[in-house]
MIVEX-814289 format. One record per residue (C-alpha): x, y, z. Coordinates in nm, 2 decimals, always signed. Layout:
<nodes>
       u       v       w
       X       Y       Z
...
</nodes>
This chain:
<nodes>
       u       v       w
   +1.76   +3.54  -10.37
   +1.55   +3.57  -10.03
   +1.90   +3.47   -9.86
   +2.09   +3.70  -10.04
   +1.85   +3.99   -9.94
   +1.85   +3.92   -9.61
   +2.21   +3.96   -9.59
   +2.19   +4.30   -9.77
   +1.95   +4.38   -9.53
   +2.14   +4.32   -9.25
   +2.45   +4.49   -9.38
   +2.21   +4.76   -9.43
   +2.09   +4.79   -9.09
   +2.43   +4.72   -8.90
   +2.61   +5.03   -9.13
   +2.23   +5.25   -9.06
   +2.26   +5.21   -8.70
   +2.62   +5.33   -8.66
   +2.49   +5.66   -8.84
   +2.19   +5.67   -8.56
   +2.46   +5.60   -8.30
   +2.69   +5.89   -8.42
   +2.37   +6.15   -8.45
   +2.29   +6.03   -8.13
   +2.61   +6.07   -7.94
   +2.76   +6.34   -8.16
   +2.47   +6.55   -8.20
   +2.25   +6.48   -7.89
   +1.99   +6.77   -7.87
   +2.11   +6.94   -8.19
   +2.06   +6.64   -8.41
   +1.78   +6.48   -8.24
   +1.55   +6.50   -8.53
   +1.80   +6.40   -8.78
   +1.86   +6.08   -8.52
   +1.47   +5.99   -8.49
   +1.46   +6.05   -8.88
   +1.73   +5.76   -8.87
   +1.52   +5.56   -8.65
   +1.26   +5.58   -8.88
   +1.46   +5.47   -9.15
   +1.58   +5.19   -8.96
   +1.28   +5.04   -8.92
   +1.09   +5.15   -9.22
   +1.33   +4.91   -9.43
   +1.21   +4.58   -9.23
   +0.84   +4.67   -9.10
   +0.70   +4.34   -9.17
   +1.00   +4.18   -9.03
   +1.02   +4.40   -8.72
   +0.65   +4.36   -8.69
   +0.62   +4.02   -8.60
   +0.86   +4.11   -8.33
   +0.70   +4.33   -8.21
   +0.62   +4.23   -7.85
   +1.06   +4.11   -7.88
   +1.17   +4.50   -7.96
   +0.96   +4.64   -7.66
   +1.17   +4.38   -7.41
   +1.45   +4.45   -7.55
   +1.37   +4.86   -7.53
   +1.26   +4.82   -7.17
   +1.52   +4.60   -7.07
   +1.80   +4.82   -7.24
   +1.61   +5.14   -7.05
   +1.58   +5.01   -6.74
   +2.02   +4.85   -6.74
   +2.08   +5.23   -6.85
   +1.88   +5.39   -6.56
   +2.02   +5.18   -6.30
   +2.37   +5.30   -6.39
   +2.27   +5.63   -6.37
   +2.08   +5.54   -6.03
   +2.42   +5.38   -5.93
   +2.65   +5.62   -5.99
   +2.80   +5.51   -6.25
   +2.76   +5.71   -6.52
   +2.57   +6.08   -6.63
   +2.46   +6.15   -6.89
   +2.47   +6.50   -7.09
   +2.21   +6.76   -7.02
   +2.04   +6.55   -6.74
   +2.03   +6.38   -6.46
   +1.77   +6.05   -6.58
   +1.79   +5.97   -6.96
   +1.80   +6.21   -7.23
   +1.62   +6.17   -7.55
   +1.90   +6.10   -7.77
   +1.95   +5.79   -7.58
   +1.61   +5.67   -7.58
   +1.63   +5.72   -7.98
   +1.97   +5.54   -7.99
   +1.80   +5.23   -7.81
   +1.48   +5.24   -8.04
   +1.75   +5.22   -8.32
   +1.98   +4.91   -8.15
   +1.64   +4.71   -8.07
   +1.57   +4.74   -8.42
   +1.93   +4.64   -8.58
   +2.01   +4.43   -8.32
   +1.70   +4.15   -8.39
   +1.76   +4.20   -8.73
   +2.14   +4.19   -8.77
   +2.26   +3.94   -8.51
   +2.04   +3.66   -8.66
   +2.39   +3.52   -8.75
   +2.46   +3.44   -8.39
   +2.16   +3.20   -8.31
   +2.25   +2.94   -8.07
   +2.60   +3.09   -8.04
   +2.56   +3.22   -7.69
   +2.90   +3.21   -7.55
   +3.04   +3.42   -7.86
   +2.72   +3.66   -7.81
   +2.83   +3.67   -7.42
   +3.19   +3.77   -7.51
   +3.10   +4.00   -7.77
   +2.90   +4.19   -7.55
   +3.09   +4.20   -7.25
   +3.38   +4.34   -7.50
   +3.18   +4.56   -7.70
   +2.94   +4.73   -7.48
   +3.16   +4.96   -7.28
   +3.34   +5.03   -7.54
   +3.03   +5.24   -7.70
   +3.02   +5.40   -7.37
   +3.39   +5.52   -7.33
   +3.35   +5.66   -7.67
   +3.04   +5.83   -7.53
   +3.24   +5.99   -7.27
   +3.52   +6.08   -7.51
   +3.26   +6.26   -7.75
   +3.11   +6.44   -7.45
   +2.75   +6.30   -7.42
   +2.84   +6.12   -7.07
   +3.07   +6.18   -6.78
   +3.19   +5.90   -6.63
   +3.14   +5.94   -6.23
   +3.33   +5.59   -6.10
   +3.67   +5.46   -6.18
   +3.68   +5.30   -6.56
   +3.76   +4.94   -6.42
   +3.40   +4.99   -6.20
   +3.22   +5.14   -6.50
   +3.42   +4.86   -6.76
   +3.28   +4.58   -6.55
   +2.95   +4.70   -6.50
   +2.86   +4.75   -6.86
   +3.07   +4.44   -6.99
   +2.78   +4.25   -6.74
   +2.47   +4.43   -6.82
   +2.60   +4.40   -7.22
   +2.67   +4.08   -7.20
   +2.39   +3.97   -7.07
   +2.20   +4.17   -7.32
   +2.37   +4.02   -7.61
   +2.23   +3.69   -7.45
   +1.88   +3.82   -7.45
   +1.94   +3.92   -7.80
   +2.03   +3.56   -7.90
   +1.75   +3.41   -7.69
   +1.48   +3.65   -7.92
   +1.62   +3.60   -8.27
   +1.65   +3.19   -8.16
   +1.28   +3.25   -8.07
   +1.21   +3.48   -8.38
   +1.32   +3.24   -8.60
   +1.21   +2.90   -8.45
   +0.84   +3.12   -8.51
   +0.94   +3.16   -8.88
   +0.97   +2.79   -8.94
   +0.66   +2.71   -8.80
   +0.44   +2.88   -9.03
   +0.67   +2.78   -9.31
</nodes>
């Protein structure tokens, strides 16, 4: 049964975190409460779990922060309504910390996979971004492709590293 919930709960949190994306990106300002309502949601429905990783889901924030400031810094990238990071997105990345340490527990130890899935995936949340009007790309798409297929996959490694870590910490106190 515990197995069986877990995978309900991270089918949960993967199909809950594209609803924060789209309030996030769709709605921006004007949906910013329903988004942070989302968020709350999000990790309401694995506290415990989340709460043991804790000190993991700050790391992962910052780090996802700071990859997201430097393209802004660079040049790369501009996002809606201001020149730093606007709310939404801070929300957005509360909300992927949250699904991502939860959800990707299937890809423990499968860091090539994770490195390929990010380096696919990641710009691609961020050409829809542009398309839907919350960015404005400011560099050729091949620059800005490459840049977030690095920083993602990358990311998707530190993803891998923490649930490895957060679950290798489970079976110790087992």
């Amino acid at each position: 049964m515990r197995n069986q919930l877990s995978q309900i709960t991270r089918l949960v949190h993967f199909f809950f975190f594209d609803l924060v994306w789209f309030l996030a990106v769709w709605g921006r300002e004007d949906w910013l409460w329903l988004t942070a309502l989302s968020v709350v949601a999000l990790y309401a429905s694995a506290w415990r779990y989340l709460w043991a990783r804790r000190y993991m889901l700050i790391t992962l924030i910052g780090v996802g922060l700071l990859a997201e400031y430097l393209m802004v810094a660079m040049g790369a990238i501009r996002f809606t309504g201001t020149d730093l990071l606007p709310a939404w997105l801070i929300l957005l990345w509360l909300g992927f910390a949250a699904m991502a340490l939860v959800v990707f527990t299937w890809l423990k130890g499968r860091y090539v996979l994770a490195f390929i899935a990010g380096v696919i995936f990641g710009p691609i949340t961020y050409f829809a971004g542009v398309g839907l009007g919350a960015a404005e790309r400011l560099t050729s798409p091949m620059l800005m492709a490459v840049g977030y297929s690095l920083i993602w996959g990358l990311l998707m490694l530190l993803v891998v590293r923490m649930v490895a870590l957060g679950q290798d910490k489970e079976q110790r106190y087992v």
